[in-house]
N, C-alpha and C positions, 0 to 999 in steps of 0.2 A: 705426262702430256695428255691432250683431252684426244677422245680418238674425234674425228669427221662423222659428218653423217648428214643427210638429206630429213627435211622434218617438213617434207613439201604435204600438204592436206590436213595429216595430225603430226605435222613433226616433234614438237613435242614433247608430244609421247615414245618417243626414242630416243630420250635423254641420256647420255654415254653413263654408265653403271660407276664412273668414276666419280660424279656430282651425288655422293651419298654421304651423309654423315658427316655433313662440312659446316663452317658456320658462312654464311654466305653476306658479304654486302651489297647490293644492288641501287643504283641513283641513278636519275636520267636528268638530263640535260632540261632549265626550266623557261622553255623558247616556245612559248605555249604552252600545252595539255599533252600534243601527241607524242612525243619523249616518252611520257609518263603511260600513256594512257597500254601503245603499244608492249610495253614492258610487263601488264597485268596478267597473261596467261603464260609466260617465260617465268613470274611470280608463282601463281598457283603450282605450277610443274614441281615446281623447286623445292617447296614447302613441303612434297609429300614425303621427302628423306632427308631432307635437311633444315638447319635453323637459319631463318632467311632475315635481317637485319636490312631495312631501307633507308637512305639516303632520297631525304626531302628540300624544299624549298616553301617558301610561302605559296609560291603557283601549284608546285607537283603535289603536295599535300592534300589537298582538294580531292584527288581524285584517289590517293593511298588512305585517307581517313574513310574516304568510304567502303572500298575494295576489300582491304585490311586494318579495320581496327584492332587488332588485337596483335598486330606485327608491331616492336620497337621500331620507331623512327628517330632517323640521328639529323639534325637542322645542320646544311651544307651552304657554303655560301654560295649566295643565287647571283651569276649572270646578267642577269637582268638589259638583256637585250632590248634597243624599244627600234621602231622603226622611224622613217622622217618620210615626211611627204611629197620632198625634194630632191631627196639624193637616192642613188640606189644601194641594195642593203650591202654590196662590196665595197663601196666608198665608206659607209658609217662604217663596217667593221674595221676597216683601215684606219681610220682615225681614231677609233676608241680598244685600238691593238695596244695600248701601253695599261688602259684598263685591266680588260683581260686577262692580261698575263700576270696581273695582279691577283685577280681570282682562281687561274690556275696553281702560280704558287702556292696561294691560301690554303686550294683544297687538298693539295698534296701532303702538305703543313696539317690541316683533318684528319687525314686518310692514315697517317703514321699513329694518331691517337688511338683511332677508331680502330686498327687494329691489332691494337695493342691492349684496348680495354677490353675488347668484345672477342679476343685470339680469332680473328679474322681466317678463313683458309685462303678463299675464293673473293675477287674483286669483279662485278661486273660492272661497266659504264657504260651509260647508252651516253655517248658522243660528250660528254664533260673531258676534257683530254688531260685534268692533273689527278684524276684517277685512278694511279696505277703503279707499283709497289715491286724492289724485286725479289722481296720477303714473301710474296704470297703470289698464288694464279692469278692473274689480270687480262681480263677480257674487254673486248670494246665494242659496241653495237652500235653498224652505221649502215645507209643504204646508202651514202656517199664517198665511194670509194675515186668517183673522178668529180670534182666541183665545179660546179657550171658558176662562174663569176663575173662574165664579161669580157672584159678586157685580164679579168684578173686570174683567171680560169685557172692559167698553169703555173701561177703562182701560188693561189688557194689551194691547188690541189697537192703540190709539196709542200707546203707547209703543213696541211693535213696527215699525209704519210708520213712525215717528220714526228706527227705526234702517234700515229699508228702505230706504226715500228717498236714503240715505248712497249706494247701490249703482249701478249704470249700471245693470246688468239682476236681475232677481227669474224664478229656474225654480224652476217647481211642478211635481214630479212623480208628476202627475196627470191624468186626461181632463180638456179642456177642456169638454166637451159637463155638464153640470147630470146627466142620464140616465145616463153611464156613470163619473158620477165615483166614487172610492175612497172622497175625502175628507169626502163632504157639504158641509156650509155652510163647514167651516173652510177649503178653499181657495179657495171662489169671490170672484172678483176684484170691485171696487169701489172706483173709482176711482183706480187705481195704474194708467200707460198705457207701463208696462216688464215687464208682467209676459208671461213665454212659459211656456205645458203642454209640457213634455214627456212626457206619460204616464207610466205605473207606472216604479218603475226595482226591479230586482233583480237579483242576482249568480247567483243560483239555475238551475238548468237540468231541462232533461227527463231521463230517462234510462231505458234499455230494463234495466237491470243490476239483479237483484232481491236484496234484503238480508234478512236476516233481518227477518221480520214480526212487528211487532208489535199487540196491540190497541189501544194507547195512547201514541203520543207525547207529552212534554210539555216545550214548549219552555221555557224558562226564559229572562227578558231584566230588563234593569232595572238601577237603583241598588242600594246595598243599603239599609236590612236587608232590606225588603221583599221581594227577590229571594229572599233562604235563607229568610224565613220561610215562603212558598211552598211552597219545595221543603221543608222540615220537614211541613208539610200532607202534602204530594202523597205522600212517601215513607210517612206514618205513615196515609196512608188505601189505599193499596197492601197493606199489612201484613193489609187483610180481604178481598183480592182472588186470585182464584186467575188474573186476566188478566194477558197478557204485556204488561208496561210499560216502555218505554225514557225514562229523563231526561235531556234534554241540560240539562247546567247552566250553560252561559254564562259562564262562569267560570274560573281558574286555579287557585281556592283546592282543597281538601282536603275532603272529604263528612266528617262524626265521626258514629259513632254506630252503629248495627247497620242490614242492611242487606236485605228480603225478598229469599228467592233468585227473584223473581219478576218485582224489576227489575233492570234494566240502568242504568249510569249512563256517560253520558260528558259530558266538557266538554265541550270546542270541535271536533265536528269539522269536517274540511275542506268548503267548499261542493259538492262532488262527494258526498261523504256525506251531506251535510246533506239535500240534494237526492230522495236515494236512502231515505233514512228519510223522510221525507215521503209520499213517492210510496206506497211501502209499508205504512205503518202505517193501519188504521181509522180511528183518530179521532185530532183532532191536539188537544193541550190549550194553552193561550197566552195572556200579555196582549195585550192590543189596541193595542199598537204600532203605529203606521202601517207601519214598514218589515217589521215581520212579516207585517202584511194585506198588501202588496203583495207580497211571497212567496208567501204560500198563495194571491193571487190568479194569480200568473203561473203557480203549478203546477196552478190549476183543481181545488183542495181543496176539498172539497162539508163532507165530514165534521168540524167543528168548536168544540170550546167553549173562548169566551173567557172572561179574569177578568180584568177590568179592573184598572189599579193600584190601590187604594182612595186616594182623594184625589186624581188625579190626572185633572180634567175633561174633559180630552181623549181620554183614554180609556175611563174613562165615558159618552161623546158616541158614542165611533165602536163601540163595543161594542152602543152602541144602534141606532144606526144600521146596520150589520153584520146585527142581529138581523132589522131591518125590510128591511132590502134583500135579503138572503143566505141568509135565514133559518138564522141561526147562530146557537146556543145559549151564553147567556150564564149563569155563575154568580158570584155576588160572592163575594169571598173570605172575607168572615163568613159566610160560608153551608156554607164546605167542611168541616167538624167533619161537614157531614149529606151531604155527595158521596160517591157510589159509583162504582167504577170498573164 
């Protein structure tokens, strides 16, 4: 058994003496960047005493090819979530439930390979729920221990636990304290007695190194379309702004279209960069991502307006919740036709 432990600030670095000498496989869910992205310093930890084996996608790759090139990566079959512009995202996932469950058998069907080729000890998943093995430790990483769905809420949310349960152990990473959590109600525990906080996790760091400053960051995350149609917004409400605006677009694809000399665009930069624009810029703009709020919470980001995904409850929830605790300014994205930079 893995012991408990608090990894609130450097948690971490109080990784239980049992994760030594193991061969470990690790994959995150490929529903975006932030799956992946938070999983990078739970990575580094690992690697100091053990042989750590990643589980990638075409998405999550992106950001383990640069982190870790020199870690084996095993190609899992991807998810491949997309959002609609019509429905909310509990309606699509209901309806492409016969999908899925296609892909969870799949990975299961992986997972028996991959640890058999590479004698597996340790499974960790961030939120992939076929995962999980009863030949070896299997862990799960979720900050969704209750599911904000709508109508579908206390549906979603056993059916969740349904897959929970599957796991030896369940890390939130999040304060366990109610007062200083991130999450609000979505990760407070009830009734599950394998559940450990590890506090915020982020890949992100401090830095003294100053970048060009900007007035306006705006991070860019997500599926698509919803992702570019965003940045269509943001660029075309830019075009009446004489502030300096940088877009990181999250992305590999190609920008079309004309461009104000006023912003800046880049894709993907490195988390050192990432880091360093942050720090620097006045206001930072952003969906309400959990893995994103736990960035700008590690960097101590005051200045911020979120835009929730539309449809997308969970975001909606923590946007609100953000506003009430952080007092962070919220704009829905049918609203940005009337946003001024």
């Amino acid at each position: 058994m893995l012991c408990k432990g608090k990894f609130y600030h450097r948690f971490f670095l109080l990784f239980c003496d049992i994760l030594r000498n193991k061969t470990i496989f690790i994959a995150p869910l490929d529903w975006g960047l932030g799956h992946a992205t938070r999983c990078v310093p739970l990575i580094k930890q690992l690697m100091e005493n053990n042989k750590v084996i990643l589980g990638v996608t075409k998405t999550t790759s992106f950001i383990f090819d640069e982190e870790f090139p020199d870690l084996k990566k095993v190609n899992l079959e991807p998810y491949n979530i997309r959002y609609s512009k019509k429905m909310p995202l509990s309606l699509i996932l209901l309806l492409d439930s016969m999908r899925i469950s296609k892909v969870i058998k799949k990975e299961k069907e992986q997972l028996k390979m991959i640890i058999k080729e590479y004698q597996i000890d340790v499974v960790i998943s961030d939120n992939r729920f076929g995962l999980h093995n009863a030949n070896v430790e299997s862990i799960y990483i979720t900050h969704q221990l209750n599911i904000h769905a709508g109508v579908f809420s206390f549906c979603a949310t056993k059916i969740h636990r349904h897959y929970i349960k599957k796991f030896n152990h369940v890390w939130v990473p999040d304060f366990e304290e109610e007062e200083k959590s991130l999450a609000g109600k979505l990760s407070r525990n009830s009734g599950l007695n394998n559940v450990v906080y590890l506090g915020p996790l982020s890949r992100l760091s401090f830095s003294d190194t100053v970048v060009e400053k900007f007035d306006f960051l705006c991070l860019l995350s997500g599926p698509e379309p919803l992702r570019t149609e965003l940045e269509l917004l943001l660029v075309n409400n830019a075009k009446h702004s004489g502030k300096r605006i940088c877009i990181v677009r999250g992305t590999q694809s190609v920008h079309t279209g004309n461009l104000p000399e006023n912003v800046t665009l880049m894709n993907m930069p490195k988390a050192a960069d990432l880091s360093r624009l942050i720090q620097n810029s006045e206001t930072v703009i952003c969906r309400s991502g959990y893995s994103t709020l736990m960035d700008l919470h590690h960097l101590k980001k005051k200045s911020v307006i979120l835009i929730p995904t539309p449809g997308q409850h969970e975001q909606l929830y923590l946007a609100d919740y953000w506003k009430k605790k952080f007092d962070m300014r919220v704009v829905q994205q049918k609203d940005l036709p009337c946003f001024k930079f």
